[in-house]
N, C-alpha and C positions, 0 to 999 in steps of 0.2 A: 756416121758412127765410126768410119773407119781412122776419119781424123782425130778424133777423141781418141778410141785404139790407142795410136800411136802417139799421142799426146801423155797419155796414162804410163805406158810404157816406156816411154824414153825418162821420166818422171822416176821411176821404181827402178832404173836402169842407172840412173843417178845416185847409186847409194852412199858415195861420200858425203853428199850433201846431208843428206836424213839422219843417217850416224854422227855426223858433225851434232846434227842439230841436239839429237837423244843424248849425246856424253855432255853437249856442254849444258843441258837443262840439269842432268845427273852433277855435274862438276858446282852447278851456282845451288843445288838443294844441299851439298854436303860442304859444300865451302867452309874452310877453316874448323872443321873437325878433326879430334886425334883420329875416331875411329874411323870418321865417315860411311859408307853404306854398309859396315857391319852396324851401326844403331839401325839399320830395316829389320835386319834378323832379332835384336835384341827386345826393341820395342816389341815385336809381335812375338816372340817367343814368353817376355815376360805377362802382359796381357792375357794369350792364348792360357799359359800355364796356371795363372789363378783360376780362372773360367772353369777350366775343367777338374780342378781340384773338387770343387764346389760341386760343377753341375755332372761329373762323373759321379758320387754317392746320391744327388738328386734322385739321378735317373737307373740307378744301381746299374753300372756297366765298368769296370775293369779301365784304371786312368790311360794307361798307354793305347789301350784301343779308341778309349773315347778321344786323347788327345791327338791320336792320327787322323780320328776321321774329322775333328775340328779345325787342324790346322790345315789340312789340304782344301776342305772345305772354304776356310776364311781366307788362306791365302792366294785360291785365284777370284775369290767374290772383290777384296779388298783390290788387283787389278783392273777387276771389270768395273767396279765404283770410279776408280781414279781414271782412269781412262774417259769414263759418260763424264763427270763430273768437270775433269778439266775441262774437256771440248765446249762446254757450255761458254766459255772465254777465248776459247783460243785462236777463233778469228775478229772475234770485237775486241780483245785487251791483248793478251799475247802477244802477238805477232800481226798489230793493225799495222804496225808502222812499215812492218817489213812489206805485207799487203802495198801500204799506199805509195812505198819510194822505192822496188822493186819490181823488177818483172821474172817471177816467180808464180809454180803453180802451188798452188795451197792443198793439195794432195800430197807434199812433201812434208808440210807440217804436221799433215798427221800421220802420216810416215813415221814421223820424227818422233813425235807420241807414242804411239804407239810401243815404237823401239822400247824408246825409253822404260815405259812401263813394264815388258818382257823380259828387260836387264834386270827390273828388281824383282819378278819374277823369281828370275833363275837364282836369284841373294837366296830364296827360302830353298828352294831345291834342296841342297845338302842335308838340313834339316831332313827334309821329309825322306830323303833317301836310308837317315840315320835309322827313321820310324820304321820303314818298309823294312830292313836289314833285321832291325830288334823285333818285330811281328812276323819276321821269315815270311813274306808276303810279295818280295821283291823279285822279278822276273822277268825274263826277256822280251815276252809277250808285251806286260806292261809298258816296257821300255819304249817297243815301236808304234804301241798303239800312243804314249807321249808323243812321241814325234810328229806322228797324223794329228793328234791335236792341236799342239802349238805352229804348225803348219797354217791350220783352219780357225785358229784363234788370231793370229795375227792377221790374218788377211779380214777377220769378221772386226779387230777390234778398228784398220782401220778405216773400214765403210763405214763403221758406227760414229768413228770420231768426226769424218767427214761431215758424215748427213747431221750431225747434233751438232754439229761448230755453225753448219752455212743455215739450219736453221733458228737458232738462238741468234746469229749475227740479224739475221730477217725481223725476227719474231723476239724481242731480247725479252718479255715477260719469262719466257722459256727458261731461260735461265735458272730462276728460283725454283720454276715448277720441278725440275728435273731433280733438282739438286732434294726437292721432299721424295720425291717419287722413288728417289733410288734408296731414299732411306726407310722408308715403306715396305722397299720389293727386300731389304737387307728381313727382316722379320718374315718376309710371306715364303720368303724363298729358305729350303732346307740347309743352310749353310750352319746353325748351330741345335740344329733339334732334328731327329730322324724320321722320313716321310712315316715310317713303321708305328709311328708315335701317333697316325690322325688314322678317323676312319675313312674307308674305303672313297666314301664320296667325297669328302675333304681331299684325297689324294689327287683326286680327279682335276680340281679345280685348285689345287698350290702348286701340284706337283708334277703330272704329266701335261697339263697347257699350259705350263710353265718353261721358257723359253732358256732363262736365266738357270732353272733346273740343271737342266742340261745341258748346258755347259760347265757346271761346277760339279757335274755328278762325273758327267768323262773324263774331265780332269783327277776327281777324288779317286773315280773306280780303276783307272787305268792306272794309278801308283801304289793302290792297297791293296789294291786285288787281279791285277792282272789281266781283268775284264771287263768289259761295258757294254750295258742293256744294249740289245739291237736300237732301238725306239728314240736313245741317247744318240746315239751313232748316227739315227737318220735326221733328226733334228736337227743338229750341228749344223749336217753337210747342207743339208737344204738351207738354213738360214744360213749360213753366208754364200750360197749360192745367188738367192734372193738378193741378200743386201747387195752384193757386187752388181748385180744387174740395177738395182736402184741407185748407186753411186756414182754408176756411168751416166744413166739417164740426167739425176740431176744436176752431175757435173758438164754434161751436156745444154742444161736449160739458164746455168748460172753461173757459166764459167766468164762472160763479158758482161755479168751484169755487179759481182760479189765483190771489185772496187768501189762501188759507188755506195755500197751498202756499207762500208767500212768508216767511220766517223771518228 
């Protein structure tokens, strides 16, 4: 294990490479656009704002509240989507070739992803910084408990891209299943309706053993409001504590076998 260790390590310790990788997948999605990633912000700005026109008098709640807590909400759900979603490819099509004519660890690739997806992340921030400022809700508190997230979000998104790349590449039915699944968990999960909205026992089962919860909730609470449930907080850390520990293991069982599984 101590080889792996330092194998991971010297991997993560390689940031040129990983950054390389996140600007130029960033650089071939926006290719030959006037705006280029200001269309991240617009597309979900324009989207988000009909939504809540609508389903703010639905649900009789005040648009700039209802629009703060939708857009924080969808815009770290819509990272945690792209992130599962890519990895379902990103070692069988993405980057097979690199895989079979390289000696390269593929830890890097999701590195690389990962980044990537954190960079358009940070595209909405400003936005949401604007909401906080206009809902006088902005705080320093807030600030640092962001920082401990995206800390703990990055290191979770790339265990997750890891274990969903090497096993889709295995198992390629996976593939499809995931890509339903996440659009399933987008509806079950509180990203555009409020747990406050189900009863008690319902909450139980969408919303506290819900994993994805909680992650979109410490992100939501820690920029609206300056707080986040203990319960959030401990969920987080545990699950990517977990996944890290499962990332080593299976990068451990599959690191000289994940060539040959590349087609």
């Amino acid at each position: 294990m101590i080889k792996i260790y330092k194998e991971v390590l010297s991997t993560i310790r390689n940031f040129d490479l990983w950054f390389n990788i996140a600007i130029s997948k960033l650089r071939v999605r926006f290719i030959r656009t006037a705006l280029g990633p200001i269309w991240e912000i617009i597309g979900t700005m324009v989207f988000l704002i009909f939504i809540s026109l609508i389903w703010s008098r639905l649900w009789g709640r005040a648009f700039f509240e209802y629009f703060g807590f939708l857009y924080t909400g969808y815009a770290i759900w819509k990272i945690m989507a792209t992130t599962i979603t890519e990895s379902t490819f990103l070692f069988s099509e993405l980057y097979s070739n690199a895989l079979k004519n390289m000696r390269c660890n593929p830890i890097s690739f999701c590195l690389g992803n990962s980044l990537k997806n954190l960079l358009i992340l940070f595209l909405n921030l400003p936005i949401v910084i604007i909401i906080t400022i206009y809902n006088d809700t902005i705080s320093l508190n807030g600030i640092l408990l962001m920082l401990i997230y995206l800390f703990l979000f990055f290191i979770s998104a790339t265990c997750v891209s890891f274990i969903v790349s090497t096993l889709c590449l295995k198992f390629r039915d996976l593939q499809y299943s995931v890509v339903v699944i996440m659009q399933l968990l987008f509806f079950m999960t509180p990203v555009i309706w409020d747990p406050q909205q189900i009863s008690e026992k319902g909450r139980f089962f969408l919303v506290d053993t819900n994993i994805f919860y909680h992650y979109v909730e410490f992100f939501r609470s820690a920029l609206l409001y300056g707080e986040v449930n203990k319960l959030s907080i401990i969920v987080v850390t545990i699950s990517t504590l977990i996944l890290m520990i499962v990332t080593f293991f299976l990068y451990a069982k599959i690191k000289n076998k994940i060539i040959f599984w590349v087609t």
